[in-house]
C-alpha positions as CSV (number, residue, x, y, z in Angstrom):
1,X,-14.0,-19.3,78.8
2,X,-11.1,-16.7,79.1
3,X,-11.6,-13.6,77.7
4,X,-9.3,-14.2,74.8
5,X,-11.5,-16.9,73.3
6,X,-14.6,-14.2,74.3
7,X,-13.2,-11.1,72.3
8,X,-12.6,-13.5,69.6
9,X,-15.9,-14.4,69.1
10,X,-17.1,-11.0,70.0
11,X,-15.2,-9.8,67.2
12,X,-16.0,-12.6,64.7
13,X,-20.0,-12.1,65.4
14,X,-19.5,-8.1,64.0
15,X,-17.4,-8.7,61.3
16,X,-19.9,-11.7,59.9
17,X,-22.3,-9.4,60.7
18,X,-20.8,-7.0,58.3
19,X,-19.8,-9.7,55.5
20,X,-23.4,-11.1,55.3
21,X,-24.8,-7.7,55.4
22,X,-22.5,-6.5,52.8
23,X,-23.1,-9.3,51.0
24,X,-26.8,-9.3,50.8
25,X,-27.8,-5.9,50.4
26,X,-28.0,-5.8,46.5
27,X,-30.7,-8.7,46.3
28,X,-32.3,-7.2,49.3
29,X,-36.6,-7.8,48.8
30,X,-35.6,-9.3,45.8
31,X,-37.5,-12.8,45.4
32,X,-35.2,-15.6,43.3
33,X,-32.1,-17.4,43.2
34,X,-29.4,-16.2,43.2
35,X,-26.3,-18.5,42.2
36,X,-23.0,-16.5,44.1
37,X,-19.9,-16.8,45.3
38,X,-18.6,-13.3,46.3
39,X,-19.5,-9.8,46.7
40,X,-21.6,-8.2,44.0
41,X,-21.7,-5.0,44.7
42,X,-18.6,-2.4,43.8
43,X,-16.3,-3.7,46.2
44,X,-14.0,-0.2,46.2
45,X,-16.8,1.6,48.5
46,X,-15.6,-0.8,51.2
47,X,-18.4,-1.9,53.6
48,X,-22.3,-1.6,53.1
49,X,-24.5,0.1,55.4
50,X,-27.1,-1.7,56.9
51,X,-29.7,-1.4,59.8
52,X,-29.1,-4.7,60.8
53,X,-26.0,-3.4,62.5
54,X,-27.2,0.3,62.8
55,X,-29.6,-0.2,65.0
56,X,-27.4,-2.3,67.8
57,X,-24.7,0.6,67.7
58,X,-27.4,2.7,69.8
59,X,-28.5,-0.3,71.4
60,X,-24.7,-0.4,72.9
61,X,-25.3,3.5,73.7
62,X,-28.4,2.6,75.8
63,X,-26.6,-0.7,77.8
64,X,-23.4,1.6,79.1
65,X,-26.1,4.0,80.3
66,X,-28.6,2.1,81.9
67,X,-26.7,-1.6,82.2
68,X,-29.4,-4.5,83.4
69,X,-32.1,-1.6,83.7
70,X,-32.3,-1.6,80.4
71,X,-36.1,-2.1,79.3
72,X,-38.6,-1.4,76.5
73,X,-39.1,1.7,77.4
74,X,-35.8,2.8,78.1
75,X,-35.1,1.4,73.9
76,X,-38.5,3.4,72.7
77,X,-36.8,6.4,74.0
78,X,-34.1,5.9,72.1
79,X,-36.2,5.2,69.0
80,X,-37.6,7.8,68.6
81,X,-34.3,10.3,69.7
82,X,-31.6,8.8,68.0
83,X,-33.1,6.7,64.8
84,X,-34.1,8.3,61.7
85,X,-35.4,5.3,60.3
86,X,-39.4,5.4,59.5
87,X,-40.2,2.2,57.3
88,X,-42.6,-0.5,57.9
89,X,-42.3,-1.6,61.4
90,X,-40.2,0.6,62.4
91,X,-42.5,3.5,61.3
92,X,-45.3,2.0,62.5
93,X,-43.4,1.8,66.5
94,X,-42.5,5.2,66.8
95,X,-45.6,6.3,65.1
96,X,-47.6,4.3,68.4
97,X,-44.9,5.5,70.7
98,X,-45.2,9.2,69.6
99,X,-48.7,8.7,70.6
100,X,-48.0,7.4,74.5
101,X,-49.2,4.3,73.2
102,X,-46.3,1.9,75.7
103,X,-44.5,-1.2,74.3
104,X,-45.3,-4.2,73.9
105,X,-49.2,-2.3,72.4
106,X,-46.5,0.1,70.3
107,X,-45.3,-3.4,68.5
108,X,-49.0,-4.8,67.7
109,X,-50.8,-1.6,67.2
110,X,-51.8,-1.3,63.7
111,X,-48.7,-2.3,62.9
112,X,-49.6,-4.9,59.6
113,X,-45.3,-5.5,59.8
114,X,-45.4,-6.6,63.4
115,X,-44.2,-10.4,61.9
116,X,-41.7,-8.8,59.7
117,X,-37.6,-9.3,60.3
118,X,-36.7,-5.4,61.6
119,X,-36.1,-7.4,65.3
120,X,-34.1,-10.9,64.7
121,X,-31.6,-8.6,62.8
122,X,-30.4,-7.1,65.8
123,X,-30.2,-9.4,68.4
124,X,-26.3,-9.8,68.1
125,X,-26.1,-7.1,71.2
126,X,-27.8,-9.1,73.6
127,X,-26.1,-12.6,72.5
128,X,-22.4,-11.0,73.7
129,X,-23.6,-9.1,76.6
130,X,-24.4,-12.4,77.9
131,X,-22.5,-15.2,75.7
132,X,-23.3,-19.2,77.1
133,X,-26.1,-18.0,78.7
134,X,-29.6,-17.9,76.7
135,X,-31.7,-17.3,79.1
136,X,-30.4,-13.9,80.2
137,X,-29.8,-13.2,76.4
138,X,-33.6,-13.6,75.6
139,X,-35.0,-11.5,78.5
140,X,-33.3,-8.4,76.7
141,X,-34.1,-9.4,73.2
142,X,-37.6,-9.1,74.6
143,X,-37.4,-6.1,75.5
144,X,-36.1,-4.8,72.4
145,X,-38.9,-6.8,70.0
146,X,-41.6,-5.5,71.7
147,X,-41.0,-1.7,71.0
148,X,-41.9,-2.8,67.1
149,X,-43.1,-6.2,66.5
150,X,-45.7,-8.7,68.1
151,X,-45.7,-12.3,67.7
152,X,-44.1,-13.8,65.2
153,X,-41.6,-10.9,64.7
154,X,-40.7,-11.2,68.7
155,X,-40.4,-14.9,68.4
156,X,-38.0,-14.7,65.5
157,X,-35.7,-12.4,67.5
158,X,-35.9,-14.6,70.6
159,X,-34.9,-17.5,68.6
160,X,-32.0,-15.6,67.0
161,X,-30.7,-14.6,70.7
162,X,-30.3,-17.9,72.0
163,X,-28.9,-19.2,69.6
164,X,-26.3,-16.4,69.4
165,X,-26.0,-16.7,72.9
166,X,-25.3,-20.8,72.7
167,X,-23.1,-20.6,70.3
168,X,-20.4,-19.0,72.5
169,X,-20.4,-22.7,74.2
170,X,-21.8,-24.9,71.9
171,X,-21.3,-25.1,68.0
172,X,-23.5,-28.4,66.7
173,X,-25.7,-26.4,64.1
174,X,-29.1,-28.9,65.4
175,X,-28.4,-28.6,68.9
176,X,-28.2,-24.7,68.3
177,X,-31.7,-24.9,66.5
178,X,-33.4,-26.9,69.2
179,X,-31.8,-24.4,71.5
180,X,-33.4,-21.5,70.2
181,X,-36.9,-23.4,69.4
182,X,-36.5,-24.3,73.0
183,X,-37.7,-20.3,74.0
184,X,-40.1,-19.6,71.3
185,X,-43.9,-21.3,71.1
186,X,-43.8,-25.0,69.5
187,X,-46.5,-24.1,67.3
188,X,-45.5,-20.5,66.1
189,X,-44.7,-19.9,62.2
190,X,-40.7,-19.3,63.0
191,X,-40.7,-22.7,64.8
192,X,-42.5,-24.4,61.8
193,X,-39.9,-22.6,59.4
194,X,-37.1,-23.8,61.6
195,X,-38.8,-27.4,61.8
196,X,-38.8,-27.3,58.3
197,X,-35.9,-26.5,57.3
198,X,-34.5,-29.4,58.8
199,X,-36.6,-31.1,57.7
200,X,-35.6,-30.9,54.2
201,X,-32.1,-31.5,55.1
202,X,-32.1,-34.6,56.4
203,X,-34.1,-35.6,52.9
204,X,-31.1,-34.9,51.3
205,X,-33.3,-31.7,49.3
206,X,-30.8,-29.4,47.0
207,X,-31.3,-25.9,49.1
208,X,-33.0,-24.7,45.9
209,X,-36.1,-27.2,46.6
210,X,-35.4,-26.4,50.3
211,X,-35.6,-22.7,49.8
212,X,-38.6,-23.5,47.4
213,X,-40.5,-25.6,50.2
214,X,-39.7,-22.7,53.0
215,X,-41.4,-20.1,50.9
216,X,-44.7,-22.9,50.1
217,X,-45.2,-23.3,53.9
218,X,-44.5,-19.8,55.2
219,X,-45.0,-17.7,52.5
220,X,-43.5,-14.2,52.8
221,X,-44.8,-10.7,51.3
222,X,-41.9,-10.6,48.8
223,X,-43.8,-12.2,46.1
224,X,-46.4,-9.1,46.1
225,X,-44.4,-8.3,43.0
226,X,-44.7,-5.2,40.3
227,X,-46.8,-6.3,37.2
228,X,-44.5,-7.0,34.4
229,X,-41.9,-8.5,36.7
230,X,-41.6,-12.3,37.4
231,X,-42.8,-14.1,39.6
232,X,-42.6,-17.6,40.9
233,X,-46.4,-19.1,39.7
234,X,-45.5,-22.5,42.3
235,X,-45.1,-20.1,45.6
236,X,-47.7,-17.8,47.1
237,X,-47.6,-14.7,48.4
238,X,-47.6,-14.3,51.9
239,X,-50.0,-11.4,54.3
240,X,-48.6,-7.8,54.2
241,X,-45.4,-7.9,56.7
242,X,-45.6,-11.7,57.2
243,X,-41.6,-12.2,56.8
244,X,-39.6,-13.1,59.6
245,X,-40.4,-17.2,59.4
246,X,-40.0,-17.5,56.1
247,X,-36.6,-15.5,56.1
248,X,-35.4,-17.0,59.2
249,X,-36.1,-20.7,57.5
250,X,-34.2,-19.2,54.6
251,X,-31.2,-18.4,56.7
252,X,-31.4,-21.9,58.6
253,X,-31.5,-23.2,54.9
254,X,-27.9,-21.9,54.3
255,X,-26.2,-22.6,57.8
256,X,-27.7,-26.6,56.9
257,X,-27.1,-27.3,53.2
258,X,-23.4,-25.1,54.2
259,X,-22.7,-27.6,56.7
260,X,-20.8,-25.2,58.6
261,X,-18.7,-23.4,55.7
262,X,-18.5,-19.8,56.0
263,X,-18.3,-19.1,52.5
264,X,-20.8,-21.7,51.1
265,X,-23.5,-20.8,53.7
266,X,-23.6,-17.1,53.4
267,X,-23.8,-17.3,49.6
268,X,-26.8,-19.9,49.9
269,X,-28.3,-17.9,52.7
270,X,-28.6,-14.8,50.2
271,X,-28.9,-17.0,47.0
272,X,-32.2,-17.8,48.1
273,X,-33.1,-14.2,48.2
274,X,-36.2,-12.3,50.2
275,X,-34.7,-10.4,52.6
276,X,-31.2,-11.0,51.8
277,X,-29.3,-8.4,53.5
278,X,-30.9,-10.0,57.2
279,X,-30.3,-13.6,56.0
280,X,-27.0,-13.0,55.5
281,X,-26.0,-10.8,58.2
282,X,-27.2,-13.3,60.9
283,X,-25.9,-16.3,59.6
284,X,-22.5,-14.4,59.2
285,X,-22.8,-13.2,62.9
286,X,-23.7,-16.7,64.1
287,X,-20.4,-18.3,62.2
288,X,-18.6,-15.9,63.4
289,X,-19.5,-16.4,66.8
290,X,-19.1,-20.1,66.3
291,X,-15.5,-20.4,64.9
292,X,-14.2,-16.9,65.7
293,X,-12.9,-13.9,64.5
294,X,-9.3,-16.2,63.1
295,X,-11.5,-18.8,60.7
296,X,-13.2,-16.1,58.7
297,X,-11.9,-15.9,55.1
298,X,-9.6,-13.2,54.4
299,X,-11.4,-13.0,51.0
300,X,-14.5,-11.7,52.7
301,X,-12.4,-8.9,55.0
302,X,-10.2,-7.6,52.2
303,X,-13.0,-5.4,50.5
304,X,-14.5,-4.3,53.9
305,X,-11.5,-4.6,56.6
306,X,-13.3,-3.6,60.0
307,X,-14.9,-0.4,59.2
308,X,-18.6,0.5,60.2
309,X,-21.1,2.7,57.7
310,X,-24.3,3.7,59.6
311,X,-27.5,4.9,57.5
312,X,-30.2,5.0,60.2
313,X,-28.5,6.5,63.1
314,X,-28.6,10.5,63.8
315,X,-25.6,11.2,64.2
316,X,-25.9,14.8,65.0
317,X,-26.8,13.8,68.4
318,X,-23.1,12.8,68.7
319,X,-22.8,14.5,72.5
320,X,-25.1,11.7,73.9
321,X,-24.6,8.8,71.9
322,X,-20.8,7.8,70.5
323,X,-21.1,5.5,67.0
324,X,-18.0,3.3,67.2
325,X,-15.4,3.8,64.3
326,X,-14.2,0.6,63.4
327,X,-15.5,-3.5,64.8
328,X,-12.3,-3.1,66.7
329,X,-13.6,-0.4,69.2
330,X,-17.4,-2.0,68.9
331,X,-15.9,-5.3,70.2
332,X,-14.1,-3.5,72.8
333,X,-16.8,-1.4,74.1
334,X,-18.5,-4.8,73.9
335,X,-16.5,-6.5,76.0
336,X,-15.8,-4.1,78.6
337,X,-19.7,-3.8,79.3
338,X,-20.4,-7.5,78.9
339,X,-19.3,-8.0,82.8
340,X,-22.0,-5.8,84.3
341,X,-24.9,-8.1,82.5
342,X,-22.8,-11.5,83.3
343,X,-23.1,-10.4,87.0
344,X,-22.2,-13.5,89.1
345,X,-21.2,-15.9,85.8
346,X,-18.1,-13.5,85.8
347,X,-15.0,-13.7,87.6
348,X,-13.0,-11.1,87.2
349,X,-9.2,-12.5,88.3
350,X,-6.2,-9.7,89.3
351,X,-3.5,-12.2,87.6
352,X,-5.7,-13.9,84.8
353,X,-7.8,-11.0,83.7
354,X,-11.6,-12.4,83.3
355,X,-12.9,-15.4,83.3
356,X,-16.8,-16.0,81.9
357,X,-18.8,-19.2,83.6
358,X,-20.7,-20.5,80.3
359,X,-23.6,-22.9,80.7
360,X,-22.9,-25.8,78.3
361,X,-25.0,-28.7,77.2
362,X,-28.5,-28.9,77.9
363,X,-28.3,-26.7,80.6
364,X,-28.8,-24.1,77.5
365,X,-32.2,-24.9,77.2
366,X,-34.9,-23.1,78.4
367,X,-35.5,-24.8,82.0
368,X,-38.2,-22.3,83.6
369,X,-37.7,-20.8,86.7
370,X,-39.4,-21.5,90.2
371,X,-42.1,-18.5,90.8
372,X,-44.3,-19.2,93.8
373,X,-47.8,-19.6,93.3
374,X,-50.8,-18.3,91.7
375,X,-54.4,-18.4,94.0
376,X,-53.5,-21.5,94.5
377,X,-51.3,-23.9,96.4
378,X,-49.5,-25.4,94.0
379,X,-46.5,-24.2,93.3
380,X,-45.3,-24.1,89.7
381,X,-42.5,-23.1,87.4
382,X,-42.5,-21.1,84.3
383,X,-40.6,-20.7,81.0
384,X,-40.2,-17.9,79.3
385,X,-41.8,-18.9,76.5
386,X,-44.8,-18.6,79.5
387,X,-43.5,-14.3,79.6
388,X,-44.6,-14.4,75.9
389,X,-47.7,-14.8,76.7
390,X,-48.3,-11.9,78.0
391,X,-47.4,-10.0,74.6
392,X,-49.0,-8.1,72.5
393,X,-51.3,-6.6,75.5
394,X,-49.2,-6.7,79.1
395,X,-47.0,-3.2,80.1
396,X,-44.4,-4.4,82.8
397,X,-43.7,-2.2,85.1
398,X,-41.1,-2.7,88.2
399,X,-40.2,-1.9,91.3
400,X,-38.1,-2.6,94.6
401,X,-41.1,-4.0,96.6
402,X,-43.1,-5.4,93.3
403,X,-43.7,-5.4,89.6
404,X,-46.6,-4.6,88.0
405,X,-48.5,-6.1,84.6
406,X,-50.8,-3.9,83.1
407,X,-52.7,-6.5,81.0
408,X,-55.4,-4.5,78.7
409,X,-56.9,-8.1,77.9
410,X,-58.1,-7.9,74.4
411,X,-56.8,-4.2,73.1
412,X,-56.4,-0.7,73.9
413,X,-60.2,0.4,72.0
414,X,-63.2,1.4,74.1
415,X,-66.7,2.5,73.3
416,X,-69.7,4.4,74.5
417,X,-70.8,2.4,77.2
418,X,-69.1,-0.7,76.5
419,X,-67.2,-2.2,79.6
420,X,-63.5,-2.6,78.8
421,X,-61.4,-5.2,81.4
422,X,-58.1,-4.6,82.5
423,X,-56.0,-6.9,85.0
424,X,-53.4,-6.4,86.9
425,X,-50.4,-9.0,87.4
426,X,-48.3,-8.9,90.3
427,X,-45.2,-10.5,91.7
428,X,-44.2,-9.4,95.3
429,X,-40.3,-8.9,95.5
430,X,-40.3,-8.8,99.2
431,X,-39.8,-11.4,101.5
432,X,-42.6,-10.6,103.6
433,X,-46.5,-9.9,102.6
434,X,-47.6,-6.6,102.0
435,X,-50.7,-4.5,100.9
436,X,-51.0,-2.5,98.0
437,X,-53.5,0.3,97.6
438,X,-54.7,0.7,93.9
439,X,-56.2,4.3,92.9
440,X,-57.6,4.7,89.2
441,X,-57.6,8.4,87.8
442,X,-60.0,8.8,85.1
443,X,-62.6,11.2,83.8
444,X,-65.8,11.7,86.8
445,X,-68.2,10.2,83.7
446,X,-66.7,6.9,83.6
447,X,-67.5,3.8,86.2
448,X,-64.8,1.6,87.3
449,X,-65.9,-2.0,89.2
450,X,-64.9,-3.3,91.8
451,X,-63.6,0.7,92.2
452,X,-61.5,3.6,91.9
453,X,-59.8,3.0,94.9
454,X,-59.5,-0.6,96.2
455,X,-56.6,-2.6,98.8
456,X,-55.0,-6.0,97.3
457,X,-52.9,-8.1,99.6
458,X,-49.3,-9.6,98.4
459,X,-49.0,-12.5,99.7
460,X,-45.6,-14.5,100.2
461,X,-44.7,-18.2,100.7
462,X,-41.4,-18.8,102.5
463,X,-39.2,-16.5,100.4
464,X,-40.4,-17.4,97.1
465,X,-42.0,-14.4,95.0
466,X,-45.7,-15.1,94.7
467,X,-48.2,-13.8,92.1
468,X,-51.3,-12.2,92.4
469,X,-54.0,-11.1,89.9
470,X,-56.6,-8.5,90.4
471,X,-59.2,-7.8,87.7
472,X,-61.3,-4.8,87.0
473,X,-63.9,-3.1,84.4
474,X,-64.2,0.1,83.3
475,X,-67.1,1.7,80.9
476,X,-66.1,4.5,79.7
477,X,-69.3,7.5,79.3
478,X,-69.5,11.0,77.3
479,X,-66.3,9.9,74.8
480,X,-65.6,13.1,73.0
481,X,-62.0,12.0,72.2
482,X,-59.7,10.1,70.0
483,X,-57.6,9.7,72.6
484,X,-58.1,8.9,76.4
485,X,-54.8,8.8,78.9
486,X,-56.1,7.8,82.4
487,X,-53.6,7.2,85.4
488,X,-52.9,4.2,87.5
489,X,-51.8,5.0,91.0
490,X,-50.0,2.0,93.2
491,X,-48.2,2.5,96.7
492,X,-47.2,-0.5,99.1
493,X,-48.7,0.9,102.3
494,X,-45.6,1.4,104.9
495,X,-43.0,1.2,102.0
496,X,-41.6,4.3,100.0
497,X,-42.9,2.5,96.3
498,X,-45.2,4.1,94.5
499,X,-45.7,3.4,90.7
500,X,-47.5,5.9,88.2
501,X,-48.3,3.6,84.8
502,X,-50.2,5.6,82.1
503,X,-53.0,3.8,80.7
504,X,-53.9,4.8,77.3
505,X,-57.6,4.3,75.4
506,X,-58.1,4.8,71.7
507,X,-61.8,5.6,70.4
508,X,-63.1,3.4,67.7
509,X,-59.3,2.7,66.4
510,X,-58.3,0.0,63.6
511,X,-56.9,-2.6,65.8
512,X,-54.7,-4.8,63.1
């Protein structure tokens, strides 16, 4: 793909962003049908604000800075410095992170909105950092789930990503789907939503009865309606925060009954209301990826041209992060990093300017990736749907000789004399075995088995990074605290890494 046909793209994913947004933000939590053609709102104030694009614009601040270091953390920094949002999920991140409490445990910890749609809105960023190339696209979308959802909120925005992502190269609306579905659980709610939705397509359903059969077998927490107020007797309310499947169904339900028509699948996409505004900004991004910037009505960019409104961003802190004006300058800025997280997939040419390598086909799917061996001598591949896993509870840390999972097994609690497990994950970067030494810092009263300092070997198998799991107990003694923050100390004996992970205990907490 040359970079012509790229920028297009780029440029057509933010201004469907904006349309859809736009679009849907009057019948935003609103639970109905809505039968519409066009903007509703008073088209003179130009474009809507919305967090669904908000929240990338910083996103874009944090990739020029840190590029393909870019990590959870990194993103919960920038939370809680640049965002002035507080709602739901969102709230309920920073709140955790405020605390030391690390992502992904900041997502899940009593966090009832941890399934809700705050993530899948915003995974536009990661799908043009690395367009035609999925599996690059979800590793970052990860990252950026986990600072405020768990499970079926992370899957949603995984699923969004690769899409995105295959949609630079491939533009059959299915073999998208089965993309995305392709990095997310089989058995998760978002997959049974998009399952679903095709479901009732392919009965030939009106996207009324589709929308209507979405709702019956994911219910969402949009029909916890006000009394006095109407409400649909035939669909159930679903669990506090329990959106993202049922709104992410919703959206497949207008891309499908659509077929492919900008106009007609936005306006179904919100007519089927919930959480409108996110329905109808991703579809619009993922059209506009699709067909480009030059096949997007000009009905749809009259009222709103290219021009950004932010409502969530602090924009006093305008020395360190720059919000772009216009879509113009965001799909510049977004192409001019885009190289950096391409890495070898881009060419850059002196006479033809840059040239992108895009996986096509099924080489889109999510294939798994050779990693060595666990205990065991069999060696074995994993997916990423296999990194998921290690969500809500693992803290990834990394470094040039290895990286580090901090797996707190069942929670971040503890009680008075109740042994708490903790294991340790590792993968050995270096082509060569090594020994780590592993020194636990906590308070003199507690007991850690097998001890507080102990020597694990790394092993390595003819160049291949191998894996290697170390498990230990702690019961904690004399708890006069809400709070506990203990240290982990790890250093590769003869090599200059040593990693400091905080390790954070909560006394008789509410774990939701």
């Amino acid at each position: 793909m040359d970079i012509k046909l790229y920028r297009n793209k780029v440029m057509g994913c933010w201004l469907g962003k904006n349309i859809g947004g736009s679009l849907g933000t009057p019948y935003e939590g609103i639970r109905g049908v809505f039968d519409i053609d066009y903007y509703t709102h008073d088209i003179s104030q130009g474009v809507l604000p919305n967090d669904d694009l908000d929240l990338q614009l910083v996103w874009l601040n944090a990739a020029e800075k840190y590029g393909k270091c870019l990590d959870s953390e990194i993103l919960g920094e920038y939370w809680l410095s640049y965002i002035v949002a507080n709602p739901s999920e969102y709230g309920a991140g920073k709140n955790n992170m405020s605390m030391g409490i690390l992502p992904p445990l900041s997502g899940w910890y009593n966090n009832p909105y941890r399934n809700s749609c705050g993530s899948f809105i915003r995974s536009e960023i990661w799908a043009c950092l690395m367009p035609g190339h999925p599996e690059l696209a979800v590793t970052f979308a990860y990252e950026d789930a986990i600072v405020d959802h768990s499970d079926e909120g992370v899957y949603a925005e995984i699923f969004c990503a690769a899409i995105e992502s295959a949609a630079f190269s491939e533009n059959h609306t299915e073999t998208l789907i089965e993309i995305g579905l392709s990095f997310i659980p089989d058995n998760c709610a978002v997959a049974l939503a998009a399952k679903t939705a095709i479901e009732c397509y392919k009965k030939k359903m009106t996207w009324k009865q589709a929308r209507k059969v979405i709702l019956q077998t994911v219910p969402g927490d949009f029909g916890h309606v006000p009394p006095g107020e109407k409400k649909d007797d035939d669909i159930p309310a679903g669990d506090t925060g329990f959106n993202a499947p049922s709104n992410i169904g919703l959206m497949l339900v207008g891309w499908l009954f659509g077929e492919g028509d900008f106009s007609k699948s936005i306006c179904i996409a919100v007519g089927c209301g919930e959480d409108t505004d996110c329905t109808g900004a991703t579809l619009g991004a993922i059209l506009g990826i699709i067909n480009g910037a030059d096949a997007i009505p000009q009905k749809w960019l009259d009222p709103i041209g290219d021009e950004i409104k932010t409502v969530c961003v602090d924009l006093t802190k305008w020395e360190v992060i720059t919000i772009p004006e216009n879509v113009n300058e965001l799909t510049e800025r977004t192409s001019l990093l885009m190289p950096s997280f391409m890495g070898k997939y881009c060419n850059i040419l002196a006479e033809n300017g840059v040239d992108l390598m895009l996986f096509e086909g099924t080489e889109l799917m999510d294939h798994g990736v050779y990693k060595g061996r666990v205990y065991s001598d069999f060696n074995y591949y994993y997916k990423f749907k296999d990194i998921l896993k290690t969500q809500p509870f693992g803290v990834k840390k990394k470094s040039v000789a290895f990286d580090v999972t901090l797996d707190y097994v069942n929670g971040i609690s503890i009680q008075e004399g109740i042994s708490k497990p903790i294991r340790l994950h590792f993968e050995n970067n270096l082509v060569q075995q090594q020994w780590v030494t592993v020194t636990w810092h906590f308070p003199e009263e507690w007991t850690v088995f097998p001890g507080k300092e102990t020597v694990i070997n790394l092993s390595q198998r003819h160049g291949i990074s191998a894996m290697t799991e170390a498990m230990y107990s702690f019961t904690p003694h004399s708890l006069d605290r809400g709070k506990y923050d203990l240290l982990l100390e790890i250093k590769s004996n003869g090599k200059l890494s040593t990693m400091y992970l905080p390790v954070t205990f909560i006394l008789n907490p509410r774990d939701q």
